[in-house]
C-alpha positions in Angstrom: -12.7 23.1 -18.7 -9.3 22.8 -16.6 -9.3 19.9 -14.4 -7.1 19.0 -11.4 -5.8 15.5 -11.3 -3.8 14.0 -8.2 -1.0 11.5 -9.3 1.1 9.2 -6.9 4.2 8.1 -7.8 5.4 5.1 -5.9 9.4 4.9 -4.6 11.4 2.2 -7.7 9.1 4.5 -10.6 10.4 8.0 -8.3 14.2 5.8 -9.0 14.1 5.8 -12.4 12.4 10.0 -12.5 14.0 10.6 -15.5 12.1 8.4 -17.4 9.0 9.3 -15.6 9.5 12.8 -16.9 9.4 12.1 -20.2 6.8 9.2 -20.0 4.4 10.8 -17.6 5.0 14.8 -16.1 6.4 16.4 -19.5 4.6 13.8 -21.9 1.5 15.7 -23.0 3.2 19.9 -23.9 -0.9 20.8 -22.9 -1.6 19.2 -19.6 2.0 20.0 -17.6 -0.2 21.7 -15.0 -3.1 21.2 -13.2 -0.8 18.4 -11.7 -0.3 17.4 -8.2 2.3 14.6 -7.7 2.4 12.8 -4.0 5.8 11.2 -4.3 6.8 8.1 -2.5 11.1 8.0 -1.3 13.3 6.7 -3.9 13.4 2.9 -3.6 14.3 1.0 -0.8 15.1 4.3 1.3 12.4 4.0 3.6 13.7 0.2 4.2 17.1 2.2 5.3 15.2 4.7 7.4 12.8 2.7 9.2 13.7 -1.1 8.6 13.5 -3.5 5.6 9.9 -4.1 4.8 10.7 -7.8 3.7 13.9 -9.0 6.1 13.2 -6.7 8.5 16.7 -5.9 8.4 17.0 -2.9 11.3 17.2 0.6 9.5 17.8 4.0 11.6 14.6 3.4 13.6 15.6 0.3 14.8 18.9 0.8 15.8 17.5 3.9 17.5 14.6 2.2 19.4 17.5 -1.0 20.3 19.7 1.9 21.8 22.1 1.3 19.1 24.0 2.9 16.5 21.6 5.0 15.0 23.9 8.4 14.3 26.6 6.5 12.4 23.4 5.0 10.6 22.1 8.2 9.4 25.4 9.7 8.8 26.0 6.6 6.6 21.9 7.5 5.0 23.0 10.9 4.2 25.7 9.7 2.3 23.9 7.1 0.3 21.2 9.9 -0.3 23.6 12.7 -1.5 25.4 9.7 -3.8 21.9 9.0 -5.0 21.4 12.9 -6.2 24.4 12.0 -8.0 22.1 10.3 -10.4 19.7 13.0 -11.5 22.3 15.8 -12.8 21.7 14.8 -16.1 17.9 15.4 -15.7 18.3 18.8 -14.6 18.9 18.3 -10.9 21.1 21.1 -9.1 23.3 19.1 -6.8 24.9 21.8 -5.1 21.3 22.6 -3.9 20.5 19.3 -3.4 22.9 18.2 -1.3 22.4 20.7 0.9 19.0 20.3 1.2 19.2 16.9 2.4 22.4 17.4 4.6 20.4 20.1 6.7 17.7 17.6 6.9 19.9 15.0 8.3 21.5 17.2 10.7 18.3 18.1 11.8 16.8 14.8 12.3 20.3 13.6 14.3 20.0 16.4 16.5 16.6 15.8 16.7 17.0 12.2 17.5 19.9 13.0 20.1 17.1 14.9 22.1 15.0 12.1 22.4 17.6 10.0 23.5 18.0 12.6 26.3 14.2 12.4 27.1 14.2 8.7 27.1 17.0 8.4 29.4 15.4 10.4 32.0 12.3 8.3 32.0 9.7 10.9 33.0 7.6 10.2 29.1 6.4 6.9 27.4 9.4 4.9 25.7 6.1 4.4 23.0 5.3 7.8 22.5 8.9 9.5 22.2 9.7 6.1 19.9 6.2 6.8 17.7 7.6 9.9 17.0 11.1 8.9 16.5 9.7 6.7 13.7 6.9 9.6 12.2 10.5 12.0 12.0 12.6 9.1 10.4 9.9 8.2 7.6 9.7 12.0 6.5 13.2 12.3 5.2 12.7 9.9 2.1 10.0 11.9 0.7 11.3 14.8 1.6 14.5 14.2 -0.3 12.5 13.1 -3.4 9.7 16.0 -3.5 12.5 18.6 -3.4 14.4 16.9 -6.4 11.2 16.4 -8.4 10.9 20.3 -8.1 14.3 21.5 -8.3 14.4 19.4 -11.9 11.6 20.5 -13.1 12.6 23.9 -12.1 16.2 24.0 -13.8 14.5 22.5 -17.1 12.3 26.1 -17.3 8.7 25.4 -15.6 7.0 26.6 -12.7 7.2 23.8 -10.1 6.6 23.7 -6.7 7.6 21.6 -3.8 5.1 21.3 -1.3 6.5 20.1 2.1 3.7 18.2 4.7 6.7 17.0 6.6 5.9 20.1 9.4 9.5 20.2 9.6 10.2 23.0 12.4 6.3 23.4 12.7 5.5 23.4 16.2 1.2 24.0 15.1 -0.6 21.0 16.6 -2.8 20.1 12.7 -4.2 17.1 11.7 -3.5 15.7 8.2 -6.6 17.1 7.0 -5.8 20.5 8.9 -1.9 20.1 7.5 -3.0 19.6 3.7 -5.7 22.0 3.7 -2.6 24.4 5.1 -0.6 24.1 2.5 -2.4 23.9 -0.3 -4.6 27.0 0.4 -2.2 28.7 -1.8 -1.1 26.8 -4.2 -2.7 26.8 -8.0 -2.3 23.9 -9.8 -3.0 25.1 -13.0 -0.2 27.0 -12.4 2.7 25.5 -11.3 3.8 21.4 -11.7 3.3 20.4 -7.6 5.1 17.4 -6.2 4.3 17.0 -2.3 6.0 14.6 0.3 4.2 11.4 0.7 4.8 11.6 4.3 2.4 13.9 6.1 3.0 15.5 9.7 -0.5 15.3 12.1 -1.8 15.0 15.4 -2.8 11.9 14.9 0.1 10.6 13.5 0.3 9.0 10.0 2.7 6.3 10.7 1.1 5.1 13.8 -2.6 5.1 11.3 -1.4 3.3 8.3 2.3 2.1 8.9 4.0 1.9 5.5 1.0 2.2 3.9 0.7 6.4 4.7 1.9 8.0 1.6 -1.5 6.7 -0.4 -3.5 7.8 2.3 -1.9 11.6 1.9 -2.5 10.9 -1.7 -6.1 10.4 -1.3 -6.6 12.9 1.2 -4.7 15.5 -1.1 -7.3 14.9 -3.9 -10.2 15.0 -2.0 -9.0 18.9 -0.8 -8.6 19.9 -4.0 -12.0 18.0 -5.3 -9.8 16.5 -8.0 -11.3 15.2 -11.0 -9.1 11.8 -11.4 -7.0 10.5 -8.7 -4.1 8.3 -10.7 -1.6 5.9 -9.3 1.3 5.2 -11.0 3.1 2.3 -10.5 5.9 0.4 -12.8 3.5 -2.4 -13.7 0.4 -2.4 -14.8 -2.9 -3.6 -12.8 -3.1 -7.2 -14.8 -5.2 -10.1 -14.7 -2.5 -12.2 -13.2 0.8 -11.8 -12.2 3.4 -11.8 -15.1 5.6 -13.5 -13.0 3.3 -16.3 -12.6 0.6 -16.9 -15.7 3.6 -15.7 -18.0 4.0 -11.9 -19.4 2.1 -13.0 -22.8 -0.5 -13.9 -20.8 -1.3 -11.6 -17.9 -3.4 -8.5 -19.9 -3.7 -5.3 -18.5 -7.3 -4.5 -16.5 -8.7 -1.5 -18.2 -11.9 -1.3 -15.6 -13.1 -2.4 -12.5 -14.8 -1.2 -9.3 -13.8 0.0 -5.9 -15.5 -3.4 -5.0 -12.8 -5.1 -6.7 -9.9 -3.0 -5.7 -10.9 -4.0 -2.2 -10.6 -7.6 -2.8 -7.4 -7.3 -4.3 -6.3 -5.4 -1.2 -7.9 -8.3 1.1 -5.3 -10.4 -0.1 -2.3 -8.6 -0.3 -2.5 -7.2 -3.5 -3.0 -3.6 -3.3 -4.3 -1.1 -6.6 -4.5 1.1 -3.8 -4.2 0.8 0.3 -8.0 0.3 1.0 -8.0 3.3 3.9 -6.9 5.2 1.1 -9.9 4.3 -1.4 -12.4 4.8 0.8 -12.8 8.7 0.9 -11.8 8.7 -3.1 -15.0 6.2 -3.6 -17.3 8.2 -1.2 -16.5 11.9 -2.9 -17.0 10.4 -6.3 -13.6 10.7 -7.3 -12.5 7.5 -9.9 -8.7 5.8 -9.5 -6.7 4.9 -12.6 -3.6 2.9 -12.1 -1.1 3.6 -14.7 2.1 2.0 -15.9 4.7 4.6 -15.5 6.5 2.5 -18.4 4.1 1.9 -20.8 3.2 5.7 -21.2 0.7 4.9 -24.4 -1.7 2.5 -22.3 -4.3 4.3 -20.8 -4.1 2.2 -17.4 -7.0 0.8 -15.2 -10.1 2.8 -14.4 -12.0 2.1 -11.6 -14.9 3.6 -10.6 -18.0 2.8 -8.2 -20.4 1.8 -10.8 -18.6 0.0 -13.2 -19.7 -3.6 -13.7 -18.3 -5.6 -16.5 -20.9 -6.1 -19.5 -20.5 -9.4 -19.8 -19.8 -11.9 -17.0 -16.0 -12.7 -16.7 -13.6 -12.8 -14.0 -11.1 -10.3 -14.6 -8.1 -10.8 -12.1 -6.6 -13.8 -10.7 -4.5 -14.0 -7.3 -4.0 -14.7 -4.2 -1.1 -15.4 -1.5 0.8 -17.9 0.1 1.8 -15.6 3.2 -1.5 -17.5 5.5 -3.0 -20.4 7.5 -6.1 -21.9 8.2 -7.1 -21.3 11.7 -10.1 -24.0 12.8 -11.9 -24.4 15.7 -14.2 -27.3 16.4 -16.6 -27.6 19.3 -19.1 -29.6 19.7 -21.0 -27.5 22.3 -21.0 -25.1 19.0 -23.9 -26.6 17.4 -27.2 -24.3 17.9 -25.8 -21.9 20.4 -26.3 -18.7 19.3 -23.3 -16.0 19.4 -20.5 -18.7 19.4 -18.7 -17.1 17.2 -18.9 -14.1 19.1 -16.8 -15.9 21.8 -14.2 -16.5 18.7 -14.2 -12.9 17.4 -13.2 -11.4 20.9 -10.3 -13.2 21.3 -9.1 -12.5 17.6 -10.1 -8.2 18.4 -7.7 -8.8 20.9 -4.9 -10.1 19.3 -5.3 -7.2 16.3 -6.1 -10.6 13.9 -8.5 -10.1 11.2 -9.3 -12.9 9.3 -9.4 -13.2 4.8 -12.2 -15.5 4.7 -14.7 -17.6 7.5 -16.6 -20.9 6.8 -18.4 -22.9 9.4 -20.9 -26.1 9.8 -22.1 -27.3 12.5 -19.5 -28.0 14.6 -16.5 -26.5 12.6 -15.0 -22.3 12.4 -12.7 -21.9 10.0 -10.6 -18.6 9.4 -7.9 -17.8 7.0 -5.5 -15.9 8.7 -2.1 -14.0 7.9 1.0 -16.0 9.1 2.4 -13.4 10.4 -0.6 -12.7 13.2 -1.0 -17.0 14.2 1.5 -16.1 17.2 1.6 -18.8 20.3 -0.2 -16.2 22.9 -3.0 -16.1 20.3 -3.3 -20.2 20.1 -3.0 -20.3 23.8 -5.9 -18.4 24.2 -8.5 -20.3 22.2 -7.4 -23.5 23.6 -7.8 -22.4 26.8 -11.7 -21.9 25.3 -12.7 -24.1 22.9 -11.9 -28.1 22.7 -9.9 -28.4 19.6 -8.0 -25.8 17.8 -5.7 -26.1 14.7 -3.7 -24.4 12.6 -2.6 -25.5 9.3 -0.2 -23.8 6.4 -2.0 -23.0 3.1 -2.5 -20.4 0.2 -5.8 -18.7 -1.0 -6.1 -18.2 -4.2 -9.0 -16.5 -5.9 -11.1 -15.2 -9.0 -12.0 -12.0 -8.9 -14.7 -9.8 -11.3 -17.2 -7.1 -11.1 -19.8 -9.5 -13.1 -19.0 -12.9 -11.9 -22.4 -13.9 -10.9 -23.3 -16.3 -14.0 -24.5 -20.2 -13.6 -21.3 -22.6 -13.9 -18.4 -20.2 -13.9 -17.8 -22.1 -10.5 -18.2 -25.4 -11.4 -15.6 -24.6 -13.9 -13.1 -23.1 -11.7 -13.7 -26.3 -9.4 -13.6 -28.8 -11.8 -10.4 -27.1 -13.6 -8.6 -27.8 -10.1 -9.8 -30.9 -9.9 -8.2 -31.7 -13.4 -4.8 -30.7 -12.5 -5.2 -32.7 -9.5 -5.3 -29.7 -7.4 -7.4 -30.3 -3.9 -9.8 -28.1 -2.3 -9.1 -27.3 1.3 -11.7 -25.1 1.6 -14.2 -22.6 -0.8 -15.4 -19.5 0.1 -18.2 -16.8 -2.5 -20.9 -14.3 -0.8 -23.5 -13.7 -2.5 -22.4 -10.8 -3.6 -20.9 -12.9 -6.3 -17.5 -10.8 -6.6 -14.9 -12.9 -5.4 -14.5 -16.8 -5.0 -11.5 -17.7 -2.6 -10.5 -21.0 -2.9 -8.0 -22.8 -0.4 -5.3 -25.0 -1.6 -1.8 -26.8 -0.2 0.8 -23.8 -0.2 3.2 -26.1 -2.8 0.1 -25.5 -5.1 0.2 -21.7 -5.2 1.7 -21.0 -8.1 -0.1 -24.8 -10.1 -3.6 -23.4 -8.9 -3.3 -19.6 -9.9 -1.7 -20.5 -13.7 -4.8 -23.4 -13.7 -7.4 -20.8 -12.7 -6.4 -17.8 -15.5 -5.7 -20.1 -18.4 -9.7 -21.5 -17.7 -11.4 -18.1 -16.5 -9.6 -15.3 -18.4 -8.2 -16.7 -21.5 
């Protein structure tokens, strides 16, 4: 039976295409096609387009939304881009074609950009909306540029390939992403022709303003739900591991060949996405498994998760965690026995758009781990102003993570294997669910606790 699987490629694996080619698209002569590739823009072009997603150094957007010097910015894009083609003639790329692909795309967006300038200045729309779309324009170029060449090789090396453009670039229709995908894909066979799509999606809703930088997993997802495929595969230039490399040591960190969506959604709770956990959702619910491949290691067979998977024996099968948060505690004592208290916290955090990692409480005592990034001083002010003492403190979270983790002692150990290497324990957190068990440490201990944990859980 043919089947249909849906394969994204993220932007530094999309960098280094020609090895993909041979290690993924053109690897196996009998399954070519019945292909789709969602394609993310080569790496650190999006960083140039919108702004760095790390320094937050200002890209096109920015100096477009700060009334800056956004044309000489794209015009200095384009060039980078067109210098980038440069890099995939020996793969098969025509850069003739190419380049003047990408130049018309840039002229567009300019002129397209110089229009909203117009409308801004006049003041009769939102600065937010004409700015919201500003940025959806701005973020389609990088996959656009990538999709196209991903075809154009393929096509100059003798197959049937097929670029498929969600951008709506000139498309005036008012369609959703689902309406968009469903659109273009009505007539496309993928048992016939090697597909690569832009990661970036054009909708009514608009995919940017949904999922930020996180949007070209969600077309990914939605793309293999419309064409009911039978394996949805991330591939990434690492594999899904037990640890980071970085961290526990590469001899060390071994590849996760199965887990559940359960899982995956734990990883995501703390920063370390298999997938972007909008994304999963619609994959899990259609029965549709994830595998997350290593682009570079094209003999492994990757990680398979799926929604019924659960570990034979009890283990814990990945260890992480991040530094990147704080521990946000309230203590009242007019908390003790009054019902909905928490309530009272919750609102003010739905206000802020702060959504918390992990909760413990006692009596008297909240406790919330918390991103850095959303503890802002408006957000402080406004619990103080409600409850009698409110603090916020630095840490890390680190935590072990398994489908089958639910066996008598295997927290004990992971306790008392901190509490050997002298590690302390702010704060614990494990549902009953028995999936995941968070511990909070002092952020200097990040690295200490995580290399502790996996040498005691996993090996």
């Amino acid at each position: 039976m043919k089947t249909t699987t849906v394969e994204k490629i993220g932007g530094t694996s999309m960098t280094r295409f020609p090895e993909v080619l041979e290690n993924v698209v053109l690897k196996d002569p009998d399954r070519v096609y019945g292909r789709i590739y969602v394609v993310s823009a080569y790496a650190g072009v999006t960083d140039k387009l919108l702004e760095h997603k790390k320094t937050r150094a200002p890209g096109v957007y920015v100096e477009f939304a700060n009334r800056g010097r956004y044309q000489q910015a794209l015009q200095e894009l384009g060039d980078q881009l067109r210098r980038l083609n440069q890099d995939y003639v020996a793969a098969g790329l025509d850069l003739a074609v190419a380049d003047a692909f990408i130049s018309e795309r840039v002229a567009g967006a300019n002129e397209y950009l110089r229009s909203m300038a117009r409308v801004l200045a006049s003041g009769y729309l939102r600065r937010e909306s004409v700015l919201a779309a500003a940025r959806e324009l701005l973020a389609s170029l990088g996959e656009m540029h990538s999709a196209f060449n991903a075809a154009n090789i393929l096509q100059n090396r003798g197959y049937h390939s097929t670029f498929v453009d969600l951008s709506g670039w000139d498309d005036d229709r008012e369609l959703s992403l689902d309406e968009r995908i469903a659109d273009a894909f009505e007539k496309v066979d993928p048992q016939r022709t090697i597909t690569f799509a832009t990661g970036y999606a054009k909708g009514t809703e608009g995919i940017m303003r949904e999922y930020n930088r996180g949007y070209s997993e969600v077309t990914f997802s939605k793309i293999a739900v419309q064409v009911k495929a039978h394996e949805a595969i991330i591939i990434k230039e690492f594999h899904l591991s037990s640890a980071d490399p970085g961290i526990v040591g590469p001899d060390r960190a071994k590849p996760v060949c199965n887990t559940n969506f359960d899982v995956a959604d734990q990883l995501a709770d703390v920063g370390m996405e298999a997938i972007h956990p909008k994304a999963s959702k619609p994959l899990e619910l259609n029965g549709i498994p994830i595998r997350v491949r290593n682009a570079f290691d094209p003999d492994h067979d990757g990680t398979l998760i799926t929604k019924d998977y659960v570990c034979e024996f009890s283990k814990v099968e990945v260890v992480t965690g991040t530094k990147n948060v704080s521990t946000l505690e309230i203590h009242d004592t007019k908390m003790v026995g009054e019902v909905g208290f928490d309530l009272r916290i919750m609102e003010i955090l739905a206000h802020h758009h702060v959504s918390y990692i992990s909760k413990a409480t006692n009596a008297n005592t909240i406790g919330m781990i918390v991103w850095d990034q959303d503890v802002t001083e408006a957000l402080i002010e406004d619990l103080r102003a409600k409850f009698e003492e409110v603090t916020v403190k630095p840490v890390a979270i680190v935590c072990a993570i398994g489908s089958n983790i639910a066996k008598p002692g295997i927290l004990a150990v992971a306790t008392n294997s901190l509490a050997q290497a002298k590690i302390n324990i702010i704060g614990v957190s494990q549902t009953a669910r028995q999936t995941n068990m968070q511990f909070v440490v002092e952020r200097a201990e990040f690295v200490h606790a995580q290399q502790v944990l996996h040498r005691d859980l996993c090996e």
